[in-house]
Backbone bond lengths (Angstrom), bond angles and torsions (degrees), N, CA, C in turn:
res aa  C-N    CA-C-N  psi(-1)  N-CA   C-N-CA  omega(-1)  CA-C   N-CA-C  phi
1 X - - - 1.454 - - 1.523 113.06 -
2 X 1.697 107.34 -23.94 1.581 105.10 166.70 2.029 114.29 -21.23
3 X 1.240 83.20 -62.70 1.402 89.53 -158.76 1.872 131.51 -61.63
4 X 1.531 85.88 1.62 1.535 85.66 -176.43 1.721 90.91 -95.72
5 X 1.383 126.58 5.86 1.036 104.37 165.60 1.620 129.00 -107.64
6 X 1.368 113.06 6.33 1.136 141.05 -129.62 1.836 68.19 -87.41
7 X 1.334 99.86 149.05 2.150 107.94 161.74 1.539 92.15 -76.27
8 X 1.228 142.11 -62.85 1.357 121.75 -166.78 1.352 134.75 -60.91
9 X 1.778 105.69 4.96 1.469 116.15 178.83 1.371 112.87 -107.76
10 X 1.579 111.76 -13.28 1.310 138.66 -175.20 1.826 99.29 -73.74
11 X 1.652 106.52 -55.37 1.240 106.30 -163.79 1.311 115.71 -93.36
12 X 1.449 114.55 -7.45 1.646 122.88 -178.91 1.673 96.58 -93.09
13 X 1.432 114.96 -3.18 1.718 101.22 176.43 1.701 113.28 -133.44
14 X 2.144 100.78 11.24 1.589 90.69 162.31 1.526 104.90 -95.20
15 X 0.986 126.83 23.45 1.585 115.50 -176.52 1.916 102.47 -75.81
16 X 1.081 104.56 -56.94 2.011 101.35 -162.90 1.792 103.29 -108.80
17 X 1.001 113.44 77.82 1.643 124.66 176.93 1.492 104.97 -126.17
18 X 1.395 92.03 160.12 1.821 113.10 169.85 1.718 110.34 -43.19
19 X 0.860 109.50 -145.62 1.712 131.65 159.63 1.253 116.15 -121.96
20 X 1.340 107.74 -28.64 1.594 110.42 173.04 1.048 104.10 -83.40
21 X 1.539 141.16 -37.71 1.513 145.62 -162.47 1.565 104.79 -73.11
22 X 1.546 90.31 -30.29 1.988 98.32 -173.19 1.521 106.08 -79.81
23 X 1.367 109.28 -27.74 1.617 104.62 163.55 1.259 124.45 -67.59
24 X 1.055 129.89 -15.21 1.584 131.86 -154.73 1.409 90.63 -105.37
25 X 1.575 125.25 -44.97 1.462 145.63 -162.22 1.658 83.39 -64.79
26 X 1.296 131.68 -65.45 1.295 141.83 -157.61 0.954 102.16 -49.97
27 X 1.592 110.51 -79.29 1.316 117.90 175.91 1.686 141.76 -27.96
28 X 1.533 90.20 -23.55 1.475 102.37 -177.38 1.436 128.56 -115.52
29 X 1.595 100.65 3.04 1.152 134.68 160.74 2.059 112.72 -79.86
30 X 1.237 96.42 -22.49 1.629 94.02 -170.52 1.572 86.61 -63.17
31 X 1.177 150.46 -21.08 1.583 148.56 -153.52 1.896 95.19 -75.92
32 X 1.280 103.00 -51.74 1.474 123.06 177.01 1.391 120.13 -58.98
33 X 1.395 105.25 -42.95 1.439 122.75 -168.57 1.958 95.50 -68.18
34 X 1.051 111.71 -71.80 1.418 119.30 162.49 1.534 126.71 -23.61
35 X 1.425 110.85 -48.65 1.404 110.38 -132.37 1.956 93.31 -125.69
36 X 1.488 109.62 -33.58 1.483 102.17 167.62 1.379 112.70 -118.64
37 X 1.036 101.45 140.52 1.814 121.64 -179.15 1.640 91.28 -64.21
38 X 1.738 109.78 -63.28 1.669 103.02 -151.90 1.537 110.13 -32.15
39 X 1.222 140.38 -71.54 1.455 152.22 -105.95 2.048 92.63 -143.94
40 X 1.220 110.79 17.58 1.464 103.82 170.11 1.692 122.40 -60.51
41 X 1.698 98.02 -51.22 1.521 100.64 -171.62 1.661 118.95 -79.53
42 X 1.547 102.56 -18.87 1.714 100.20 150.39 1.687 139.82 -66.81
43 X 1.595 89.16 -18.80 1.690 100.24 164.89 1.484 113.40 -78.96
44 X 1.399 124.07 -47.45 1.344 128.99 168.61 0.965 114.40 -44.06
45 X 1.243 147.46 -58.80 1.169 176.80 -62.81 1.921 96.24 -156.00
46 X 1.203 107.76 -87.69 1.278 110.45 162.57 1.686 127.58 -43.18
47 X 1.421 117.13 -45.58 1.166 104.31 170.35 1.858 113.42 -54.46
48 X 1.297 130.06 -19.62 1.486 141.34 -146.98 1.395 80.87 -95.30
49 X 1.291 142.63 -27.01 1.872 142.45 -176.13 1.407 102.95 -51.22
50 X 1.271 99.22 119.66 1.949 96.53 170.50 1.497 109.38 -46.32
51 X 1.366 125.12 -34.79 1.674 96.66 177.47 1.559 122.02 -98.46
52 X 1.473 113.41 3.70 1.564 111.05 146.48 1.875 106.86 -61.70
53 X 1.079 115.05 -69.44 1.561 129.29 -147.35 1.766 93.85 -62.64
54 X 1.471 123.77 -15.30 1.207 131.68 172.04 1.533 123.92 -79.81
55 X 1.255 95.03 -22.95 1.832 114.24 175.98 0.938 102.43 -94.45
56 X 1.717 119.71 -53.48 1.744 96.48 170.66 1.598 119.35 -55.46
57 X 1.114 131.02 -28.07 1.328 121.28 174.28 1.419 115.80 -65.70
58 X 1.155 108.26 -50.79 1.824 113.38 -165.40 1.451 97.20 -66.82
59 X 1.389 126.06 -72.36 1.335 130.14 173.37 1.798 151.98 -86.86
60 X 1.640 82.04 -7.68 1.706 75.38 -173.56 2.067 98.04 -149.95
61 X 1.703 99.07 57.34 1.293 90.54 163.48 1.773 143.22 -2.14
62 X 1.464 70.99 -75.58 1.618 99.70 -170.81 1.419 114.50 -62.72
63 X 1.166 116.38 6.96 1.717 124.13 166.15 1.507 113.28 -94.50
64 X 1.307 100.14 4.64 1.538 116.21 154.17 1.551 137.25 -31.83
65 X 1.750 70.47 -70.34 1.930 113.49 171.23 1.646 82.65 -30.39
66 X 1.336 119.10 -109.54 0.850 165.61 -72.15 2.078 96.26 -114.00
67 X 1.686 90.53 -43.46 1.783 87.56 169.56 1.547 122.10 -71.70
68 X 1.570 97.41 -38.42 1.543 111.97 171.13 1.878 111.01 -48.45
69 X 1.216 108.00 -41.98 1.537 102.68 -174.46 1.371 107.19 -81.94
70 X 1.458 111.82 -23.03 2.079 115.05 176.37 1.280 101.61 -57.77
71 X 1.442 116.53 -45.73 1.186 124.51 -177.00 1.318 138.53 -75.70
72 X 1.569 128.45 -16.68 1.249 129.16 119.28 1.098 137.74 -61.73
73 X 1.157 121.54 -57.82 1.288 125.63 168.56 1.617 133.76 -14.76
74 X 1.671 99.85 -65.60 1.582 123.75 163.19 1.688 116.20 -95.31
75 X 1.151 106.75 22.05 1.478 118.09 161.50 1.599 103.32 52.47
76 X 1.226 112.83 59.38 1.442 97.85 177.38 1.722 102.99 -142.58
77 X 1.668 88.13 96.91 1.747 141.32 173.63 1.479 107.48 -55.30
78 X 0.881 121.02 -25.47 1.460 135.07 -161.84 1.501 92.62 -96.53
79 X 1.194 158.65 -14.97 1.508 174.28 151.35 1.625 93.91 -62.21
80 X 1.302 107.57 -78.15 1.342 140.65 -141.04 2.150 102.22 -29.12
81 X 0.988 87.64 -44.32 1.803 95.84 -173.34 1.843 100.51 -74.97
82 X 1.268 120.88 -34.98 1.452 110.66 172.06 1.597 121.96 -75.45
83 X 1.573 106.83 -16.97 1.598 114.89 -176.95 1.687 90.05 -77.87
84 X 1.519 127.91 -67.76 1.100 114.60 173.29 1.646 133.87 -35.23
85 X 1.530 115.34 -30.83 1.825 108.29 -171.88 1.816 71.71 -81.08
86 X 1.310 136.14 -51.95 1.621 109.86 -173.24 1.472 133.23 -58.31
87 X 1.821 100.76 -15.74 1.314 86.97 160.31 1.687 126.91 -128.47
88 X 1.613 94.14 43.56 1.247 100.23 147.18 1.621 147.01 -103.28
89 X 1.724 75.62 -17.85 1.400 102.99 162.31 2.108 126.38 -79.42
90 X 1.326 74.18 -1.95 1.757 85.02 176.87 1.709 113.35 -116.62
91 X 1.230 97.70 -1.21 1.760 94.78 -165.19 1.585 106.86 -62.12
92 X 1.431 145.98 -36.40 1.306 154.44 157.83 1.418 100.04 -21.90
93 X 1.519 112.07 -77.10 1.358 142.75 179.57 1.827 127.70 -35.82
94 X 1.762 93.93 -52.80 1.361 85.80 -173.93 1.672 103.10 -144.69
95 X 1.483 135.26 150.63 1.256 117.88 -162.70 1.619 75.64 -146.26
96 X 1.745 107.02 142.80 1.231 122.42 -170.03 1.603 107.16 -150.17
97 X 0.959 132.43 130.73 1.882 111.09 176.53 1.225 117.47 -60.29
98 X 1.669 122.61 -34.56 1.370 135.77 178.65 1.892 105.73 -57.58
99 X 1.481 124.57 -54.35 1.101 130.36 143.01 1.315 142.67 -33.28
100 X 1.420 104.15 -60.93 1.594 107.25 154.21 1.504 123.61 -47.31
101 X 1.302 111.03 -31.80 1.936 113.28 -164.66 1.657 80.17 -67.17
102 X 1.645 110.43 -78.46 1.226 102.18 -170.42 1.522 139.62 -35.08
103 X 1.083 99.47 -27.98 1.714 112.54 178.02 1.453 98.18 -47.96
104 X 2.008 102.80 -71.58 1.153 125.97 178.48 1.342 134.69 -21.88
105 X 1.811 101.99 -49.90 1.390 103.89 175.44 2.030 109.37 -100.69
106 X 1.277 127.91 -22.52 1.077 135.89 -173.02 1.887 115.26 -99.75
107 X 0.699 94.10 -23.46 1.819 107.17 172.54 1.787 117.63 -107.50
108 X 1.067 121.50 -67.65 1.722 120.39 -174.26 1.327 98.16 -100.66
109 X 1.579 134.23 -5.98 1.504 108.48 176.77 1.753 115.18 77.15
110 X 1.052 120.85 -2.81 1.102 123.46 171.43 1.432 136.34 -85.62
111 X 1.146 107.06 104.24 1.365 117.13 -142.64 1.721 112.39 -105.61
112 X 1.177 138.22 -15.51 1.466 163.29 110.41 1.815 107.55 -31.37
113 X 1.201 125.29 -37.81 1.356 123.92 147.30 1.523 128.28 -67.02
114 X 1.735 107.28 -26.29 1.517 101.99 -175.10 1.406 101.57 -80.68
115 X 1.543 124.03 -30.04 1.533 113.63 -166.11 1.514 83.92 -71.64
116 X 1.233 139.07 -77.92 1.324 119.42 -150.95 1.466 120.26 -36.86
117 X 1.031 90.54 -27.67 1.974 97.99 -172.20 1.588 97.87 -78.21
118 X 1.094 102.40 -34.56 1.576 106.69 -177.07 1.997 119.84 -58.22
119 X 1.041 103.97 -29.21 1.707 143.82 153.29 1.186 103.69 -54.35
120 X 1.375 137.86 -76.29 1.125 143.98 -156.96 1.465 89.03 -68.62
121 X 1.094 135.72 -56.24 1.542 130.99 -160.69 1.328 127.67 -70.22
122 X 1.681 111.04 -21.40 1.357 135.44 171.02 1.873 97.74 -52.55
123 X 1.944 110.65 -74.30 0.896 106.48 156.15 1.577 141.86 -11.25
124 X 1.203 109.94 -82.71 1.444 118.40 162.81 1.592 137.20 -66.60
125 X 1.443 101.28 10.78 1.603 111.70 167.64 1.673 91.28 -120.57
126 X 1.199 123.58 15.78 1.147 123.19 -177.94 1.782 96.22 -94.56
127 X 1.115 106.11 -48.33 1.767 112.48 -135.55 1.801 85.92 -121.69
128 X 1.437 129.11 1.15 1.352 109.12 150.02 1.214 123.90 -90.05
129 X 1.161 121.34 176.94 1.642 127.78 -142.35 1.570 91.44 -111.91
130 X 1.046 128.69 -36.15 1.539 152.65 -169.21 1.349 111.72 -66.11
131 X 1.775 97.99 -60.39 1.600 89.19 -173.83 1.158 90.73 -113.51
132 X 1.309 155.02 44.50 1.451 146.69 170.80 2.151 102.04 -143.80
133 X 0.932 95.14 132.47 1.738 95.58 173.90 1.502 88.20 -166.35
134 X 1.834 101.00 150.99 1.670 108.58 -173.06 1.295 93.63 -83.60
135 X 1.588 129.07 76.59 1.285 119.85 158.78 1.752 96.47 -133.52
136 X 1.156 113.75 176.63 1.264 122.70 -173.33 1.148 124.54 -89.09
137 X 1.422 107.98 -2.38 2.132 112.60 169.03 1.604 82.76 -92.74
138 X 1.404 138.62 -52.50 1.542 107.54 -157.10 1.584 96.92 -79.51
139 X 1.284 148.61 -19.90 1.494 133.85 -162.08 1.885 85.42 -75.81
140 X 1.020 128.43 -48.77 1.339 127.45 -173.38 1.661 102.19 -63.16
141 X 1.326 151.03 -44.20 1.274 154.63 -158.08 1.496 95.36 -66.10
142 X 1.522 100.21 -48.03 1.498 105.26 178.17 1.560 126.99 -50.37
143 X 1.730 91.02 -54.62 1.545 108.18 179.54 2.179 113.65 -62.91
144 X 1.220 92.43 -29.26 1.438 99.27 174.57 1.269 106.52 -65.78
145 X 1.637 120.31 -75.77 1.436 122.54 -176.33 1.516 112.45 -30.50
146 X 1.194 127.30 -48.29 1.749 126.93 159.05 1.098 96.77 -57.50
147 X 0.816 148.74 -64.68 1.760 121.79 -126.97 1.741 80.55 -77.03
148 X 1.704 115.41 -44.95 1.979 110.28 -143.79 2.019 83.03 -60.95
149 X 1.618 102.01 -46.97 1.437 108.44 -164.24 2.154 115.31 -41.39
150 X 1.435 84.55 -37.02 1.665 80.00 -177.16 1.402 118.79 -80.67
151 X 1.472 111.02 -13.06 1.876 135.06 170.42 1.359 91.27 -62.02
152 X 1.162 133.26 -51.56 1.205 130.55 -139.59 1.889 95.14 -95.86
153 X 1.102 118.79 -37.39 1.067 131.21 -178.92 1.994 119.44 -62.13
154 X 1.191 80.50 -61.56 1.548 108.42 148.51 1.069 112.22 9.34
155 X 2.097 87.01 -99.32 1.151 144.14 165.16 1.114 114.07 -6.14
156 X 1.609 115.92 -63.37 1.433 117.02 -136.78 1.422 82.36 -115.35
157 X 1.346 137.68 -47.56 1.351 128.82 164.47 1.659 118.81 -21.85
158 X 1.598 113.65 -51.52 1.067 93.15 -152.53 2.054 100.45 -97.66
159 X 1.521 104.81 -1.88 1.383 108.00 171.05 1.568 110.80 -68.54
160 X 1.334 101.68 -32.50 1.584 100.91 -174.13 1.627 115.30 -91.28
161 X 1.550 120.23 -2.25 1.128 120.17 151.08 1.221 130.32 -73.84
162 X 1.484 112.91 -17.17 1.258 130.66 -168.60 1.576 103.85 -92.51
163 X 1.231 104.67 -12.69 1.406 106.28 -174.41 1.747 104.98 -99.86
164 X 1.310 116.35 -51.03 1.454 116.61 164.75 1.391 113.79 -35.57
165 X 1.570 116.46 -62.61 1.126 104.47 172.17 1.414 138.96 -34.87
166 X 1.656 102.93 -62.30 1.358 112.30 -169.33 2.215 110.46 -65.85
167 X 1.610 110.00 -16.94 0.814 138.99 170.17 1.663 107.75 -47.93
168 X 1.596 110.31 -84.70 1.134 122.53 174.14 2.048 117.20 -51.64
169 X 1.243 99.70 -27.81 1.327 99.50 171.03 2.078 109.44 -51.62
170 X 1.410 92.46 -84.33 1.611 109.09 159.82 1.785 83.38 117.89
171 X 1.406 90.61 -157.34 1.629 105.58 174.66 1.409 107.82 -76.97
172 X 1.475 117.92 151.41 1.217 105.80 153.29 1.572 154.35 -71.76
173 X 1.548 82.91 -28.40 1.756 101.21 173.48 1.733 81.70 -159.71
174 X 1.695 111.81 -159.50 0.903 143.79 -172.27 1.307 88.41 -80.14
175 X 2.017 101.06 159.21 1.855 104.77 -169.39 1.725 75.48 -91.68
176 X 1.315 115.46 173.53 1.625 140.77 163.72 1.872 97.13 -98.10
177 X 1.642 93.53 153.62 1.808 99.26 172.92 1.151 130.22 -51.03
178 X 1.541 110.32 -17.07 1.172 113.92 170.96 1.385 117.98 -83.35
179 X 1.521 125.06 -18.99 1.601 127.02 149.33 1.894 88.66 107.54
180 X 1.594 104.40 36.05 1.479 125.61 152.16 1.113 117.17 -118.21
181 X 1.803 116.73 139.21 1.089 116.60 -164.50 1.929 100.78 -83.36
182 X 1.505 102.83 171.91 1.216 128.57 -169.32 1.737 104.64 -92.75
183 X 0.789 119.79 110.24 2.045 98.11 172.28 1.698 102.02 -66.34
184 X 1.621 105.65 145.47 1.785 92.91 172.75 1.369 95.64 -110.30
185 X 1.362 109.98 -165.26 1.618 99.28 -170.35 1.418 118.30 111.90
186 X 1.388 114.39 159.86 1.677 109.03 -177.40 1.249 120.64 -86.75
């Protein structure tokens, strides 16, 4: 019975399933996703397949939660812009704090909205069963998801201050032909 839990039996048998089968597969993979290091970024990985990311839409939202936090969590940025067009295309649909943060900091820029959400998620990585267990890889998953979440927050806070700024600055004068600006002034 080892082997039905094995990540390499997981990922050699989500390739050709239903949509419903790929939900169930997912779902029962979050145990793996959590719990073994080896075979994490091949689960990610697969959920990122247009006809995973299509099943999570049609049928199983709420596996949202759960990629969004793989995806901070284990820092993998390289996802990060396709989890967002999925959850912008779901925001009507499904509302999550883990979702919301991201919105917060990756969609409206609102960043006084992301800490609160960031709050809310502590909570709710508290009291799910999935990503929280009294063992010492999930109390840390938790503590990670904060720590990457406020990096990320950070992050984007201080790029987009940097951008207001340089914003409100503006040009200085007119560009020259060479496509350098002019200083105006006496």
């Amino acid at each position: 019975m080892d082997f039905l839990v094995s990540p390499k039996f997981c990922v050699i048998y989500m390739q050709n399933f239903s949509s419903q089968n790929r939900v169930r597969l997912m779902h029962c993979s979050l145990f793996i996703l959590v719990n073994h290091e080896d075979n994490r970024d091949g689960i990610i990985d697969i959920y990122f397949q247009d006809r995973y990311l299509n099943a999570i839409e049609k049928n199983a939202q709420y596996l949202l939660r759960y990629v969004a936090t793989a995806v901070i969590v284990y820092q993998m940025g390289n996802n990060m812009l396709r989890l967002i067009k999925v959850i912008q295309k779901e925001e009507f649909t499904y509302k999550d704090p883990i979702i919301e943060f991201l919105e917060c900091v990756y969609v409206t820029f609102d960043f006084d909205g992301a800490l609160r959400k960031l709050q809310e998620c502590n909570d709710v990585l508290m009291n799910n069963p999935f990503l929280w267990t009294p063992n010492s890889t999930a109390v840390s998953l938790t503590e990670q998801f904060l720590e990457n979440a406020s990096h990320i927050t950070e992050r984007f806070c201080h790029i987009h201050q940097y951008s207001m700024h340089a914003e409100m600055r503006g040009p200085r004068g007119p560009p020259s032909p060479e496509g350098r600006r002019i200083p105006e002034g006496p």
